[in-house]
C-alpha positions as CSV (number, residue, x, y, z in Angstrom):
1,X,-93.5,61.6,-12.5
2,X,-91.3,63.0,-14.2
3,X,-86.3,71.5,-22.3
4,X,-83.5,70.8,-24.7
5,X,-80.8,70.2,-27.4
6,X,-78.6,69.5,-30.0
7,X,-79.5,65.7,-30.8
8,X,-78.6,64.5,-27.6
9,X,-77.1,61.0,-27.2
10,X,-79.9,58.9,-27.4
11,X,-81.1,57.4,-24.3
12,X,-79.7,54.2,-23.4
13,X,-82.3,51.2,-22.4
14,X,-82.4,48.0,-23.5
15,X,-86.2,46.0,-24.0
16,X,-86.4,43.4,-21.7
17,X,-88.9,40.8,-21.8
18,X,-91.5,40.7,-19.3
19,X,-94.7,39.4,-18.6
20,X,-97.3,40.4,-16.3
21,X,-100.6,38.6,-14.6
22,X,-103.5,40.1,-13.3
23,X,-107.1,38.6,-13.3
24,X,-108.5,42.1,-14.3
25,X,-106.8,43.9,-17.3
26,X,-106.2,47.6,-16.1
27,X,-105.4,51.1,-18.4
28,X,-103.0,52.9,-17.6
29,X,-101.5,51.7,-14.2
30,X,-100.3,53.3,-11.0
31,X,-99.8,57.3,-10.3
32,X,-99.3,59.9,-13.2
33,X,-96.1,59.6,-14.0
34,X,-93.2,61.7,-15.6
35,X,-90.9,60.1,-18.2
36,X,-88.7,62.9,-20.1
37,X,-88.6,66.0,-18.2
38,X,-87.9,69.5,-18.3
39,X,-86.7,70.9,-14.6
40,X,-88.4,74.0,-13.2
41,X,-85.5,76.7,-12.5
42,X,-84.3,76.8,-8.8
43,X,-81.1,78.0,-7.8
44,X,-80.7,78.2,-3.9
45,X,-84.3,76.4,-2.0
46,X,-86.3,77.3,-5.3
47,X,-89.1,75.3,-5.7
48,X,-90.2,73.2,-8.4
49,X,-94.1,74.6,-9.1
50,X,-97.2,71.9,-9.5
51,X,-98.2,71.7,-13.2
52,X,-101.4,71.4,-14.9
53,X,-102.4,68.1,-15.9
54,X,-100.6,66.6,-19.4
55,X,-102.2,65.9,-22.3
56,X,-100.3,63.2,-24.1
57,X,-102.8,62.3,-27.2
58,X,-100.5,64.6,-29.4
59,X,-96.8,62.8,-28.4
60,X,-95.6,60.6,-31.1
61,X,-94.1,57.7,-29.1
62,X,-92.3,54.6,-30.9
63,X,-94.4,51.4,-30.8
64,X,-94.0,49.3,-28.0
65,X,-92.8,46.1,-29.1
66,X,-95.1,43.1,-29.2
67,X,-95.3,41.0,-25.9
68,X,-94.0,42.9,-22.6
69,X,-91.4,44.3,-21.1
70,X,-89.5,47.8,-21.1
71,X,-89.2,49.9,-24.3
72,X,-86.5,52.7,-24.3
73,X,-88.6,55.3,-26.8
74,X,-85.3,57.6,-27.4
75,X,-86.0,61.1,-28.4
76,X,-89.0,61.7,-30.5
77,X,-88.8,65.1,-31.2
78,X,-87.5,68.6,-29.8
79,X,-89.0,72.0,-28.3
80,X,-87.5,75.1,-28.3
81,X,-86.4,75.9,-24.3
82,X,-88.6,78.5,-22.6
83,X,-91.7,77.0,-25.0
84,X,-95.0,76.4,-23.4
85,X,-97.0,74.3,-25.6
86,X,-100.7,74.7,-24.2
87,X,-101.1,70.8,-24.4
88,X,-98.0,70.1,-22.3
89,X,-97.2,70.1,-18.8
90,X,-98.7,67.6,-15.9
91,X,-96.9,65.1,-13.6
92,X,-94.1,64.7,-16.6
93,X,-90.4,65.1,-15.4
94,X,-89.5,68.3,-15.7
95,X,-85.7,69.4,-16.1
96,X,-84.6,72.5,-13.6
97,X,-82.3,74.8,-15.0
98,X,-80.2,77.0,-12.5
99,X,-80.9,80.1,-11.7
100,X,-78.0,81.9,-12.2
101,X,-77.5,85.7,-12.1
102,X,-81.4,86.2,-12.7
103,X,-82.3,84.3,-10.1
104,X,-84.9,81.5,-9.2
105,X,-87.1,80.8,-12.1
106,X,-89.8,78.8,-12.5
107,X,-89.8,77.1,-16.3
108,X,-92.5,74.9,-15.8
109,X,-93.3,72.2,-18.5
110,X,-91.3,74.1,-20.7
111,X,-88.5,72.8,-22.3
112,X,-87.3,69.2,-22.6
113,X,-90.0,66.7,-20.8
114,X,-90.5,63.2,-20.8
115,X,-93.9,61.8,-22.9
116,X,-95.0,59.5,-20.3
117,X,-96.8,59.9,-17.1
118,X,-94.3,58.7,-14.3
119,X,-95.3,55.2,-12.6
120,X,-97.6,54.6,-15.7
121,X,-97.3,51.4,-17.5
122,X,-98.7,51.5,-21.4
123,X,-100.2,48.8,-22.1
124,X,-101.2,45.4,-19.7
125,X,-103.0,42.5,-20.8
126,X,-104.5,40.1,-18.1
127,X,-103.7,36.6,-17.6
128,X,-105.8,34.1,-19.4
129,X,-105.4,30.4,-17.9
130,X,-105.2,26.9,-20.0
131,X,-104.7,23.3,-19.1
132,X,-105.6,19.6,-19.4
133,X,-107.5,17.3,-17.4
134,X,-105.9,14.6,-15.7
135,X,-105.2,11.4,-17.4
136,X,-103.9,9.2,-15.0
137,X,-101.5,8.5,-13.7
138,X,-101.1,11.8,-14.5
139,X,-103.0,15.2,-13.0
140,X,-104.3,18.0,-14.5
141,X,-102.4,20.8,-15.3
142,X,-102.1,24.3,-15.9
143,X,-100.7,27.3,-17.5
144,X,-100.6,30.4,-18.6
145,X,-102.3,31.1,-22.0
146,X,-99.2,32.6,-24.5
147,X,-99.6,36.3,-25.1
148,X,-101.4,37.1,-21.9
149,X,-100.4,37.8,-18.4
150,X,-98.4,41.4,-20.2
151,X,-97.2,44.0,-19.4
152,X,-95.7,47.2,-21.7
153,X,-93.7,50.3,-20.0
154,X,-92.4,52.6,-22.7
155,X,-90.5,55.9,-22.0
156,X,-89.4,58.3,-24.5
157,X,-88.6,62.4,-24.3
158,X,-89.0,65.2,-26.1
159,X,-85.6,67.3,-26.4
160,X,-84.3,70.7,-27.2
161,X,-81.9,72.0,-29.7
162,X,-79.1,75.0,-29.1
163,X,-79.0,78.1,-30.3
164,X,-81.6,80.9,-31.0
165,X,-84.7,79.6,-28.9
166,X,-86.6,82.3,-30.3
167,X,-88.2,83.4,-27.0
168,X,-84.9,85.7,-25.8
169,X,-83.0,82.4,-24.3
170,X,-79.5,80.7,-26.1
171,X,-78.8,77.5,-25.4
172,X,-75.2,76.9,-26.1
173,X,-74.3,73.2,-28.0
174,X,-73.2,72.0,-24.9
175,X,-75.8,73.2,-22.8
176,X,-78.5,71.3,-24.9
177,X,-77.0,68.5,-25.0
178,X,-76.1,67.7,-20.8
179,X,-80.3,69.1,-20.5
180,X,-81.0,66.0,-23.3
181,X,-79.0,64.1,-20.8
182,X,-81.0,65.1,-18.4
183,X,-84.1,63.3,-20.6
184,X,-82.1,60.2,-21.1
185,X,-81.4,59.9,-17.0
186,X,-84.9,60.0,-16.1
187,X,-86.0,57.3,-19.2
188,X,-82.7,55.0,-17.4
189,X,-84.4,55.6,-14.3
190,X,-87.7,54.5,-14.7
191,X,-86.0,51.1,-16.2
192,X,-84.2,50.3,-13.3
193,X,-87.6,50.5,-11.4
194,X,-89.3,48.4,-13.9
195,X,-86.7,45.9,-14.0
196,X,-86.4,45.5,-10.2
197,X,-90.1,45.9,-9.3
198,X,-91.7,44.1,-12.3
199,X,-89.5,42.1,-14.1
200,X,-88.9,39.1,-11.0
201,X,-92.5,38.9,-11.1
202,X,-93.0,39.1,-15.3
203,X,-90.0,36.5,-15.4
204,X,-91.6,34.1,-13.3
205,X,-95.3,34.0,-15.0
206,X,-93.1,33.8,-17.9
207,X,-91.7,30.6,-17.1
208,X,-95.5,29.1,-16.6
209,X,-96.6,30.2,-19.8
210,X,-97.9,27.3,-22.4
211,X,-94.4,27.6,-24.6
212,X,-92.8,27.4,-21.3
213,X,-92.2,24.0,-18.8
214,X,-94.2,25.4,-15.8
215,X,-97.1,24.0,-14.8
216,X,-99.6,24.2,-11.9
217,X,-100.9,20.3,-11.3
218,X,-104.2,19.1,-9.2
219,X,-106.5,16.7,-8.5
220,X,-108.8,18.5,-11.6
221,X,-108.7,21.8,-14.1
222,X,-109.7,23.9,-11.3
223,X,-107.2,22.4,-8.7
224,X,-104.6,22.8,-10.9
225,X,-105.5,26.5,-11.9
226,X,-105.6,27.5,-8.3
227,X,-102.7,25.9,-7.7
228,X,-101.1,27.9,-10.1
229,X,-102.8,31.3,-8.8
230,X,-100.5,30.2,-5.6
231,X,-97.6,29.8,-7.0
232,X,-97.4,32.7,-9.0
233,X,-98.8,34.9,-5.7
234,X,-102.0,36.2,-8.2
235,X,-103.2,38.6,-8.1
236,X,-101.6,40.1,-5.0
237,X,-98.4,39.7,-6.0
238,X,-99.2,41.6,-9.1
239,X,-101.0,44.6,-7.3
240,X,-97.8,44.9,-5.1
241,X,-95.4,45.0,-7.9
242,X,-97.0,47.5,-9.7
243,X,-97.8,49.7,-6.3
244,X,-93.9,49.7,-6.0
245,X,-93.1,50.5,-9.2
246,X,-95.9,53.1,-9.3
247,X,-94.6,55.1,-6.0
248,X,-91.0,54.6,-6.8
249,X,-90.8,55.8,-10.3
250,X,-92.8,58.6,-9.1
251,X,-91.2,59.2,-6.2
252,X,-87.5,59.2,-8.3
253,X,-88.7,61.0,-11.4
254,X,-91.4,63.8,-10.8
255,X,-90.7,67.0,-11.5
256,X,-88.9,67.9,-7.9
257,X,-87.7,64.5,-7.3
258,X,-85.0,62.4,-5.9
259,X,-83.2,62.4,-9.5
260,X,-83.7,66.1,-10.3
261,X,-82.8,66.8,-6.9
262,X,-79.2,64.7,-7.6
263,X,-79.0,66.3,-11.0
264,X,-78.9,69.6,-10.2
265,X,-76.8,69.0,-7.2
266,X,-74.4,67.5,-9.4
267,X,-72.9,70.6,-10.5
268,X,-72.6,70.1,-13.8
269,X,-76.5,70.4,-14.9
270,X,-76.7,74.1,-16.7
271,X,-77.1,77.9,-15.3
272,X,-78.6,80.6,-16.7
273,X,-75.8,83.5,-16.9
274,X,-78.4,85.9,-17.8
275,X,-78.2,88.6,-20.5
276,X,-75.7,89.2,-23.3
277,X,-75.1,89.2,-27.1
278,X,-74.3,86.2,-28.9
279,X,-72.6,86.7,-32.5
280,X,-74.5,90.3,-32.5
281,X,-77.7,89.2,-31.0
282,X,-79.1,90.4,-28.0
283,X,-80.7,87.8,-25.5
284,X,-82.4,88.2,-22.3
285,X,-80.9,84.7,-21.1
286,X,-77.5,82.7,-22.0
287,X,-77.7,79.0,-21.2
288,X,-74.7,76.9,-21.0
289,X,-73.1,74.2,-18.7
290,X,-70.7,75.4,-15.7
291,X,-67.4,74.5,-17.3
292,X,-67.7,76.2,-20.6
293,X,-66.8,79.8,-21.8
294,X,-69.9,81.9,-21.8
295,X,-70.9,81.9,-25.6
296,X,-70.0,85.3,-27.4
């Protein structure tokens, strides 16, 4: 719900595979979420301003990988900081970058973002049940179909590179880089959420897939199917996994949130130290991380 640098480190994640069931397939689930981010400027009670809607069509993302489960995207691409690309902004994590000697500044979307909505999933595919009838002594049984019951969160973010932004702002190398950071925290974020509100779940219908030993059993094909429904907790179960991943990933990684909130607090997310000249050129803003020299 949740700008830039120098390549930053690319974000850590790892895919884990998960599964997800739900008797009606859904688009994009939960609130509009953030991913990357770019933080609005606040330096002492600032606040970070609402954003128009984001368009994501244009973000290149990397394929999710087949199946389900969590796909760290990495960095797909940069933005100069201070940009404001027309088709970006909405519920996106946005980075804050201090204030400084110029005071409280809004950025808005500008700058390094995430490329999903926060509490979005990308891609869900309901769950499709199988079985045999009994044969006794034997009872029917059930399962879910391979390939269905799936779930796909991907996150990925959009950095910025140092230097000459080309807007009156320099971002020094080590400035862009901890804002990349920034990017990376919110993507590690978002898979802690996914991995402790939907994986149990995913895991568990998993283990009831066809490939897999679990079964539901009954009297009959529709005994045993229901009987699997219960065990598995569907569809509620799956409606309150996704609620809590939904209001927590939004709740952590909008623009404003918790993990801005302890990312700025942190003291070491950058300031703006306002004007000067860097190697002869004049710049409105100098960006740069509170431990280093001011760049000259």
């Amino acid at each position: 719900m949740a700008g830039r640098a120098p390549a930053p480190a690319a974000p850590e994640g790892d895919a884990s595979d998960e599964r997800d069931a739900l008797d009606e397939p859904t688009t994009d689930g939960g609130i509009p979420a953030d991913s990357g981010e770019e933080m609005a400027a606040r330096s002492e009670g600032g606040d970070v301003g609402d954003f128009p809607e984001r368009d994501e069509s244009d973000v290149a993302v990397a394929a999710p990988a087949a199946g389900s489960g969590f796909v760290d995207g990495g960095r797909v691409g940069t933005i100069r900081w201070g940009d404001l690309p027309t088709a970006e902004g909405g519920l996106c994590p946005h980075a804050f970058t201090a204030g400084g000697m110029t005071g409280t500044t809004a950025w808005g979307p500008a700058g390094a973002k995430g490329n999903q909505n926060v509490g979005s999933i990308q891609s869900e595919v309901a769950a499709a049940f199988g079985g045999q009838a009994a044969a006794p002594p034997n009872p029917a049984q059930a399962w879910v179909q391979n390939a269905t019951g799936t779930m796909q969160v991907t996150r990925s973010y959009t950095g910025v590179n140092s230097g000459n932004q080309g807007n009156g702002y320099f971002v020094t190398v080590a400035g862009a880089a901890r804002i990349n950071q920034h990017e990376v925290g919110h993507v590690n974020s978002t898979k802690g959420f996914h991995d402790a509100d939907l994986k149990p779940l995913l895991d568990k219908i998993l283990s009831y897939t066809q490939a897999q030993a679990g079964r539901g059993t009954g009297a009959d094909q529709a005994a045993a199917t229901a009987a699997l429904r219960t065990t598995l907790g569907l569809p509620a179960n799956w409606t309150t996994s996704k609620t809590a991943f939904a209001t927590h990933d939004t709740a952590a990684n909008k623009p404003g949130g918790t993990f801005d909130t302890a990312d700025v607090a942190s003291g070491t997310y950058v300031t703006d130290i306002g004007a000067g000249n860097v190697g002869g050129t004049a710049f409105a803003h100098r960006i740069k991380t509170p431990g280093e020299a001011a760049p000259a």
